[in-house]
C-alpha positions in Angstrom: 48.4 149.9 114.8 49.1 153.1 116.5 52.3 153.9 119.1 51.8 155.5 122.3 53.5 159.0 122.6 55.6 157.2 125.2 56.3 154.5 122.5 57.9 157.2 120.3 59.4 159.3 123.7 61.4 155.8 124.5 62.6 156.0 120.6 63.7 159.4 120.4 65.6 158.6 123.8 66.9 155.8 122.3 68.1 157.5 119.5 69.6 160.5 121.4 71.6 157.6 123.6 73.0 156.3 120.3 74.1 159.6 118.8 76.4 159.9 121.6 77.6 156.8 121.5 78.3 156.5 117.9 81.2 153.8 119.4 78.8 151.5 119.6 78.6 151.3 116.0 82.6 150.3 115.4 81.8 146.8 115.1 80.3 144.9 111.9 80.4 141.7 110.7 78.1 138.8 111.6 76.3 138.2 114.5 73.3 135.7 116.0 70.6 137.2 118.3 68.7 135.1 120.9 65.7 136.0 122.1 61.3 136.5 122.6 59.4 138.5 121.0 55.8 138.9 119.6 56.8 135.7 117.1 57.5 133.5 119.6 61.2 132.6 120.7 64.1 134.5 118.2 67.0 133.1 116.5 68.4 136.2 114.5 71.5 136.1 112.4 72.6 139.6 111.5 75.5 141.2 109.2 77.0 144.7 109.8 78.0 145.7 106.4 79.1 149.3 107.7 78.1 151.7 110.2 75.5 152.3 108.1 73.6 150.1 106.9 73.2 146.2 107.9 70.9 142.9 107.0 69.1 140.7 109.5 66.8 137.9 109.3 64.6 136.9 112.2 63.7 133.2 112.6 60.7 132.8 115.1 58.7 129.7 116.4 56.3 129.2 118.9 52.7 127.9 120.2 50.2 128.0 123.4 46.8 126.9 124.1 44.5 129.3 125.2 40.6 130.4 125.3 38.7 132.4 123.0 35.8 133.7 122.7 34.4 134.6 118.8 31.0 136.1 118.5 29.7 135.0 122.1 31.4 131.1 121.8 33.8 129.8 123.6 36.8 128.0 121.6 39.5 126.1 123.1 42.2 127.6 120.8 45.8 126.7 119.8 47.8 130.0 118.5 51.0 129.3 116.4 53.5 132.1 116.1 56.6 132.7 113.9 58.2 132.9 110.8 61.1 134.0 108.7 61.7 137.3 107.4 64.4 139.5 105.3 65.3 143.2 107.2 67.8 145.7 106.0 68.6 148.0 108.6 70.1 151.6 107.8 72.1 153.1 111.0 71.3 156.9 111.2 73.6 158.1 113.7 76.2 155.4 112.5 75.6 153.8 116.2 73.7 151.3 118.0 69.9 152.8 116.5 68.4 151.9 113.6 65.5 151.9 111.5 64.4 148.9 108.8 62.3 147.5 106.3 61.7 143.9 104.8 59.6 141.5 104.4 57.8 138.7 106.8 56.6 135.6 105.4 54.5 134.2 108.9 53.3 131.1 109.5 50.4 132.5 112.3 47.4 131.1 112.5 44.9 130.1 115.3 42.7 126.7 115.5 40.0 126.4 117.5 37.2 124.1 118.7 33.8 124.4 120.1 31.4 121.9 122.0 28.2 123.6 122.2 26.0 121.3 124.6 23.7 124.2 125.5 21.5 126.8 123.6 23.8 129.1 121.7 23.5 130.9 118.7 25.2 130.2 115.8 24.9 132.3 113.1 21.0 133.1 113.4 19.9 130.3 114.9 20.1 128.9 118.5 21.4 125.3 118.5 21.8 122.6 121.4 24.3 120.5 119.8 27.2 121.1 117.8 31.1 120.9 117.2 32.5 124.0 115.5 35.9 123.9 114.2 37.1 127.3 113.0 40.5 128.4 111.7 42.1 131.5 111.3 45.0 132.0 109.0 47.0 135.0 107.2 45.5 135.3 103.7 48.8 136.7 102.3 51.9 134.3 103.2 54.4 137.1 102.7 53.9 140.7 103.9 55.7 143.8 104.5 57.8 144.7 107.5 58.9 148.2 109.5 61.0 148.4 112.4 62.9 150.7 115.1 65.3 149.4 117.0 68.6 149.0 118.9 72.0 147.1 119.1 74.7 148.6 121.5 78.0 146.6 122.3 79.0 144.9 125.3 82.8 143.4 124.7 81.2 140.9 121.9 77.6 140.9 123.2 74.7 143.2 122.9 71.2 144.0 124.0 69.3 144.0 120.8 65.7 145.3 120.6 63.1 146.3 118.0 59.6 147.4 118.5 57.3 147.5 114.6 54.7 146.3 112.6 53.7 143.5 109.8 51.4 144.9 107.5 48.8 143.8 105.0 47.4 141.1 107.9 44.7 140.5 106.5 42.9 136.7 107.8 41.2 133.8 106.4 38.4 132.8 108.2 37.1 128.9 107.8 34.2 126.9 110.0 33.7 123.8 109.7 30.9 121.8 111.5 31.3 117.9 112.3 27.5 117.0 113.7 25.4 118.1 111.2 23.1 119.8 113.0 24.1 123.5 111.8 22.6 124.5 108.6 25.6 125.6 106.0 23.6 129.4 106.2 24.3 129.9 109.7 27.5 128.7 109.5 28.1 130.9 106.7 26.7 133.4 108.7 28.8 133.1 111.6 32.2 132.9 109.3 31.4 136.2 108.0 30.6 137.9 111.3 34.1 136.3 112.4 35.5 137.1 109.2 34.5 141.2 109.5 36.0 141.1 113.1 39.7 140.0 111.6 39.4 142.4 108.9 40.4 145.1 111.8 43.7 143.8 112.3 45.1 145.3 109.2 48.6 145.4 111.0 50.6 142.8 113.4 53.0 143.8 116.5 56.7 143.4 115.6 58.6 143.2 118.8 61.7 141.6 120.0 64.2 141.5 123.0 67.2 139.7 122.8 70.8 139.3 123.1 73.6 139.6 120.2 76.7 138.0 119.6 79.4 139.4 117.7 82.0 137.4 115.5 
């Protein structure tokens, strides 16, 4: 995944807002973050060790029905989001900005299903008939983690953002066919085509938006 320039402009703004408000940085101790994010809905417990340096662990859950299309079929597709992961943040500017690093172990996957009543062609063959039943899944349960981001202080409350990536996303990709009508080739054949398009999501978005409460 690449940022925009903007991406990075907001970040270095960011961090220039934090420098000189290196108050927002006097409080540490524990704290629980609420919010959404690219995993779904947050629950984030956080410990300020220091100005420094910190430790977070972001809780997400979530799931939605949508429609996808893979290699010219039409799924009706359930995505599940979330996960649990391990940061530790070091504050440069001993302020509200940081930058971190951890570890994600996800739970994302998407199921699908396809009724195929009219000619369509499934792996190199055109079929009438068939139920396809495909399932995408991380191969590697835990992966690393990089985040910027942002805590400033309200009283006890803060707005608390980050915006990163999960890498090593690499998918599994499994068909299954319940009629059987499609020869084990073409479905073989239309996993790997499936398979080749997931290998180009090497990376997953990491963002959040929430707010933090101080103890």
């Amino acid at each position: 995944m690449r940022f925009s320039i903007s991406a990075l402009a907001t970040a270095a703004c960011v961090a220039t807002y934090s420098a000189s408000f290196a108050q927002d940085g006097s409080e540490h101790g524990f704290g629980v973050t609420a919010g959404v994010g690219s995993m779904g809905l947050v629950i984030e417990p956080s410990y300020r060790l220091n100005e420094s340096f910190g430790l977070r662990a972001p809780i997400g859950f979530g799931s939605y029905s949508t429609n996808l299309t893979f290699e010219g079929i039409n799924y009706d597709s359930k995505l599940t989001i979330g996960g649990v992961g391990l940061i530790a943040d070091f504050y440069p500017f001993e302020s509200g900005f940081r930058v971190g690093g951890g570890i994600w172990a996800g739970n994302e996957k998407v199921d699908s299903r396809s009724t195929i009543t009219t000619p369509t062609q499934i792996g190199n063959t055109v079929y009438n008939n068939a139920q396809l039943n495909t399932l995408i899944d991380p191969k590697n349960d835990v992966r690393p983690l990089a985040t910027i981001g942002y805590s400033g202080h309200l009283s006890r409350f803060s707005v608390d953002m980050d915006i990163g990536v999960i890498g090593n996303s690499a998918f599994n990709v499994n068909i299954t066919e319940t009629t059987g009508t499609v020869a084990q080739a073409d479905i073989d054949a239309e996993t790997a085509q499936i398979r080749q398009g997931a290998a180009d999501l090497e990376f997953l978005p990491f963002l959040k938006f929430g707010a933090r409460l101080s103890f």
